[in-house]
Structures are given as structure tokens and as C-alpha cells.
C-alpha positions in Angstrom: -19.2 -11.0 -22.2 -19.2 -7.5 -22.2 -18.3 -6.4 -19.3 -16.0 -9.2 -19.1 -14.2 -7.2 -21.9 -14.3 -4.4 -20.2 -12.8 -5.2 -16.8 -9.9 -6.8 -19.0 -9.0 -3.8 -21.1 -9.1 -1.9 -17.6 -6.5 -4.5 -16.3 -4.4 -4.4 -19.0 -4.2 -0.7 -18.9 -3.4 -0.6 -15.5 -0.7 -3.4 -16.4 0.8 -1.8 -19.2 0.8 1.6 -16.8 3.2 0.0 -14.8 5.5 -1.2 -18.0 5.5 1.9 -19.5 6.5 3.4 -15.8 9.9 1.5 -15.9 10.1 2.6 -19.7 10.1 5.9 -18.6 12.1 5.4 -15.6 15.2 3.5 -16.7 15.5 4.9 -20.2 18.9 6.8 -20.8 20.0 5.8 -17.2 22.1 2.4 -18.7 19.6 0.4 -17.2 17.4 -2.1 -19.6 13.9 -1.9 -19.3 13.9 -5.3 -20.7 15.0 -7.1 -17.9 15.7 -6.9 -13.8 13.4 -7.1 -11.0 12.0 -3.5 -10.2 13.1 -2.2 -6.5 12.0 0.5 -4.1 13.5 4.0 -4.7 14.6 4.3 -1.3 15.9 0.8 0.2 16.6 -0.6 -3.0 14.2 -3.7 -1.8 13.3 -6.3 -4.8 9.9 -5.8 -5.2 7.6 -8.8 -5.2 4.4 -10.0 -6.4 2.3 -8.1 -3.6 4.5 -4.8 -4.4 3.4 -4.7 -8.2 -0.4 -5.2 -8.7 -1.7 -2.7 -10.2 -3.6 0.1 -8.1 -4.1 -2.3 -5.7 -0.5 -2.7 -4.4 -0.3 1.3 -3.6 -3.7 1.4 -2.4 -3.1 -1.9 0.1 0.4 -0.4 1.6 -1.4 3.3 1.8 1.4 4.3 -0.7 4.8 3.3 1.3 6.9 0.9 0.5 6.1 -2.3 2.6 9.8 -2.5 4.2 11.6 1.0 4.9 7.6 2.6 5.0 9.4 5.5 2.2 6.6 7.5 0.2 5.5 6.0 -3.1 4.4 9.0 -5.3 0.7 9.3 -6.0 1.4 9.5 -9.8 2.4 6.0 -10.1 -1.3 5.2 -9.2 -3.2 8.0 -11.1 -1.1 6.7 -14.2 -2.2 3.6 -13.7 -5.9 4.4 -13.4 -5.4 6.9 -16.2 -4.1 4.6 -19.0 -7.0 1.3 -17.1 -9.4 4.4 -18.7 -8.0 4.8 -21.7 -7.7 1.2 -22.6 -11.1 0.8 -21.7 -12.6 3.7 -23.8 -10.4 2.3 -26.6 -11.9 -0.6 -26.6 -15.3 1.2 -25.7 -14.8 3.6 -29.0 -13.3 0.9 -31.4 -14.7 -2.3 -29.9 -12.0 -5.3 -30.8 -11.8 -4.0 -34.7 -7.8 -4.9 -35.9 -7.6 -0.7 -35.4 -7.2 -1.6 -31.9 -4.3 -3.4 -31.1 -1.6 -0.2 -32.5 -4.3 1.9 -30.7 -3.4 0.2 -27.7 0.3 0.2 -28.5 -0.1 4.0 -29.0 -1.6 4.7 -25.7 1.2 2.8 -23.9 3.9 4.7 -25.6 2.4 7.5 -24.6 1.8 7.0 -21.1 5.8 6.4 -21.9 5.9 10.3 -23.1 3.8 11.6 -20.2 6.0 10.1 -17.3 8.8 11.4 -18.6 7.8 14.9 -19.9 6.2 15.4 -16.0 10.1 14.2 -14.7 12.5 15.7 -17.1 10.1 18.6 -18.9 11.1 16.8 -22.1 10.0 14.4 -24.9 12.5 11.9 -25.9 12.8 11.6 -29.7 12.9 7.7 -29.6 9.3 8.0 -27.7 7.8 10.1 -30.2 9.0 8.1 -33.6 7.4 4.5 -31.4 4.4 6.9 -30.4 3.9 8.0 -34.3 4.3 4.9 -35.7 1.7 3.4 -33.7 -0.7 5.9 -34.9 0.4 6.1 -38.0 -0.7 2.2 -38.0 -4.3 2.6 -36.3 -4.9 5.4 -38.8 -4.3 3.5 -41.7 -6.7 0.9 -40.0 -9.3 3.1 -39.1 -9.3 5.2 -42.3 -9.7 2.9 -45.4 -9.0 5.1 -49.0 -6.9 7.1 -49.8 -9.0 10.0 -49.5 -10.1 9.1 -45.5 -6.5 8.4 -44.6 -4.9 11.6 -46.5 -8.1 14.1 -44.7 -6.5 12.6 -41.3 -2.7 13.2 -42.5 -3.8 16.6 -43.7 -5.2 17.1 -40.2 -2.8 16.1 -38.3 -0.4 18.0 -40.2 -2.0 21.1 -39.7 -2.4 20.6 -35.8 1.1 19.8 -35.5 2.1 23.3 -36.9 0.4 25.5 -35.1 2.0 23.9 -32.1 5.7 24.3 -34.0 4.5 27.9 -34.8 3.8 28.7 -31.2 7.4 27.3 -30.4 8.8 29.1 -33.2 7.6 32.5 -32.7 8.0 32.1 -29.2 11.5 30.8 -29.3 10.6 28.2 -27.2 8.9 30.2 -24.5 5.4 29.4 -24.7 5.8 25.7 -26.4 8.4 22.8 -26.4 9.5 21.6 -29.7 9.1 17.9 -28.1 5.2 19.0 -28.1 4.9 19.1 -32.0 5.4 15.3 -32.3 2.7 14.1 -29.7 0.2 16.6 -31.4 0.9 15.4 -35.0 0.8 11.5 -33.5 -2.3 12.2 -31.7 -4.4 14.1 -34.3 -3.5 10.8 -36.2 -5.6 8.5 -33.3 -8.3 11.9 -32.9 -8.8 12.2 -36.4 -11.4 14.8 -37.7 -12.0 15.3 -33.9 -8.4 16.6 -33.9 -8.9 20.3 -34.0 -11.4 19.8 -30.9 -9.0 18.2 -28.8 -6.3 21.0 -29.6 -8.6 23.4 -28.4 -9.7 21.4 -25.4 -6.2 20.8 -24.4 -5.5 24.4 -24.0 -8.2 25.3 -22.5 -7.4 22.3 -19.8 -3.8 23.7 -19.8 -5.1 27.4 -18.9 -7.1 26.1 -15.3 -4.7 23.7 -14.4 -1.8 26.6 -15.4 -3.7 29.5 -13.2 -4.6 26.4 -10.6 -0.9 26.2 -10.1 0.4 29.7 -10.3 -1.8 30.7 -7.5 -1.5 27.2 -5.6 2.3 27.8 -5.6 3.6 28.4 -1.9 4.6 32.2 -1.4 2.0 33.6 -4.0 1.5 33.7 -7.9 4.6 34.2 -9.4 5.3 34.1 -13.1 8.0 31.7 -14.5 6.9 28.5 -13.4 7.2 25.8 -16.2 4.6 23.5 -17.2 4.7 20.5 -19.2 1.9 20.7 -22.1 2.4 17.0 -22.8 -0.6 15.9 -20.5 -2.9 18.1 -21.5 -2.4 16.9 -25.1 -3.0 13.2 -24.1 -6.2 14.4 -22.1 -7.6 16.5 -24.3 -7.2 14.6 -27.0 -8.6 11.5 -25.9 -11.8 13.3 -24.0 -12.4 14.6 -27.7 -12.2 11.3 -29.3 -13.8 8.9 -26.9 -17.0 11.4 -26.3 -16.9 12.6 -30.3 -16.9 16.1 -28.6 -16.9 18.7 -31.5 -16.5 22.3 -31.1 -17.2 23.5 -34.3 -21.4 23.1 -33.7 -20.6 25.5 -30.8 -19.6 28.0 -32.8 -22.0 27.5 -35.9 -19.4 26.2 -38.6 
């Protein structure tokens, strides 16, 4: 029954990849996200059932659309298989406790933020407020009493200002504002784990940073703009769903 459980939470995170894709993709274009048959970028095609199952689909067609053979990018699949992960150590971490379900929500909202922070380099604000409220919601599920609850606010309210302090004293340079919500909605899901998967998220953002400064065609070159987003949601998570702590690492 287990791993019955298991295959379906990595389904339905592969699934809800896919909704949050067209979240991301048709919000503030005029287009509703609500309703309409999705099409290829390219040819416009109505996509059908073999076109829209999850990793499989891009796997299968070798990432081209079936009927004008245009590229389908490779994040559309390593989103998918990112959030199948995460709903399955969600449900790995929390087992199906009522904590859950806004867990779940969370993540998809989320996966909503990612997409578009890695197309636009921004957070939209209506993302954020569904992404906190979630949170909010497993938090207050996860943390009975007052005093549990109010340790994780207090938390999450000091991770989210160091990241404004770093866009405030940086005038935007180092950090986005957008940045400051996802850290204080996170810290909510990592609780006392928060401060861990802060650090762990910068120190993710540094190699992947120097990865693509020196990966960049014509040499290093300072400038190039990153979006911190991800490494939040990875970071994060990794810290929560392996309980990694850094403060026994450095004796406190």
C-alpha cells in the first residue's frame, strides 16, 4: 500500500507540474488558465492526450513536438520530475496527516513562482499571497499551540529579513524584493529547519552562480543575472525533507 502511495504522490506531482506550467505561462497574457486546450508554441497544434502525459509525453517524442518536430524545452520535463519529488517527499515527511493537503497546494504554487521567476526574473505578487497562504495553512496544521506556531512565525519572520536586508542595502543588486515573500512562505513549510535551508540555498546559488559565469560563451563576465528563486525552493525543501541541520556543524 505503500508504495502504491508513493507512485501516486509521484503522479500527481508530475500532474500538477504540468497545471502549474500553464499557470505560469498564461498569467498576465489575457489568456485564462482555467480553460482552453494547450497548443504547441510553434505551430499552434491542439495538443492531445499523447502530447500531455507527464514526463512521458517529452520523453516518447525525444522533446519535439509530434507535428512541426519544434524543440520542447527540457525544463518543462525537469519541472515535472522536480515537483513528482517533492510531492513524494511530502508525503514521505508528513505521511497523509490533514498538514498535507495545503502542503501540497503550497508546493504547486510554487512550482507556479519558479517557472515564472526563471522566464521573467520576477515574482508575481498574486503568486506569493496563494504561496503564503498555503503555508500559512500547513503551519498552523503542523504546529499545534500557540507557542509551536508563534516559534515558526518568529522564524520565518526573521529569514524573510535578512533576505529584504540584502535587497535593501543592496538597492536591489544582490537580491529581488520578489525573493522576500517565498523565503518568509517557505520558512513557514521548513520550520525550525528554516535557517538551514537559508544557508543551504546560498551555498547552492554560489556553485550554480560560478557554474554559469564561467560556462557563459566568451568567458566569465560579471553582470549576468540570476534568479534566486530556485535555489530557495531547493534548498529549502532538501533541508526539510532530510531534517538537515547546520547548527551541529558548527557546535551551537
Amino acid at each position: 500500500m505503500s508504495f502504491i502511495l508513493s507512485c501516486f504522490f509521484l503522479a500527481l506531482g508530475a500532474i500538477s507540474a504540468s497545471f502549474a506550467g500553464v499557470i505560469a505561462e498564461r498569467s498576465y497574457t489575457g489568456q485564462s488558465w482555467t480553460s482552453g486546450r494547450s497548443r504547441c508554441n510553434s505551430c499552434t497544434r491542439e495538443l492531445g492526450g499523447l502530447d500531455l502525459v507527464p514526463i512521458l509525453s517529452w520523453l516518447f517524442s525525444r522533446g519535439r513536438c509530434r507535428t512541426c518536430r519544434a524543440k520542447i524545452p527540457a525544463a518543462y520535463l525537469w519541472m515535472e520530475i522536480a515537483l513528482g519529488v517533492s510531492f513524494l517527499g511530502a508525503y514521505e515527511t508528513l505521511g497523509l496527516a490533514p498538514a498535507l493537503l495545503p502542503f501540497l497546494f503550497a508546493l504547486i504554487a510554487l512550482a507556479a513562482i519558479v517557472i515564472y521567476d526563471l522566464r521573467h526574473m520576477i515574482v508575481p505578487g498574486a503568486f506569493s499571497a496563494a504561496f503564503i497562504l498555503f503555508s500559512f495553512l500547513y503551519a498552523l496544521l503542523a504546529n499545534p499551540g500557540a507557542r509551536a506556531f508563534g516559534l515558526v512565525l518568529l522564524i520565518a519572520g526573521g529569514v524573510s529579513l535578512i533576505l529584504f536586508l540584502f535587497y535593501a542595502l543592496s538597492g536591489g543588486r544582490v537580491m529581488g524584493l520578489g525573493d522576500t515573500p517565498v523565503a518568509f512562505g517557505l520558512s513557514l513549510l521548513a520550520g525550525v529547519l528554516a535557517p538551514s535551508g537559508l544557508i543551504l540555498s546560498f551555498w547552492i546559488g554560489a556553485v550554480i552562480g560560478i557554474i554559469v559565469l564561467f560556462g557563459r560563451r566568451g568567458g566569465p563576465r560579471m553582470g549576468v543575472e540570476v534568479p534566486f528563486v530556485p535555489f530557495l525552493a531547493v534548498g529549502f525543501l532538501i533541508a526539510l525533507y532530510t531534517g538537515w541541520n547546520i547548527f551541529p556543524l558548527i557546535g551551537l
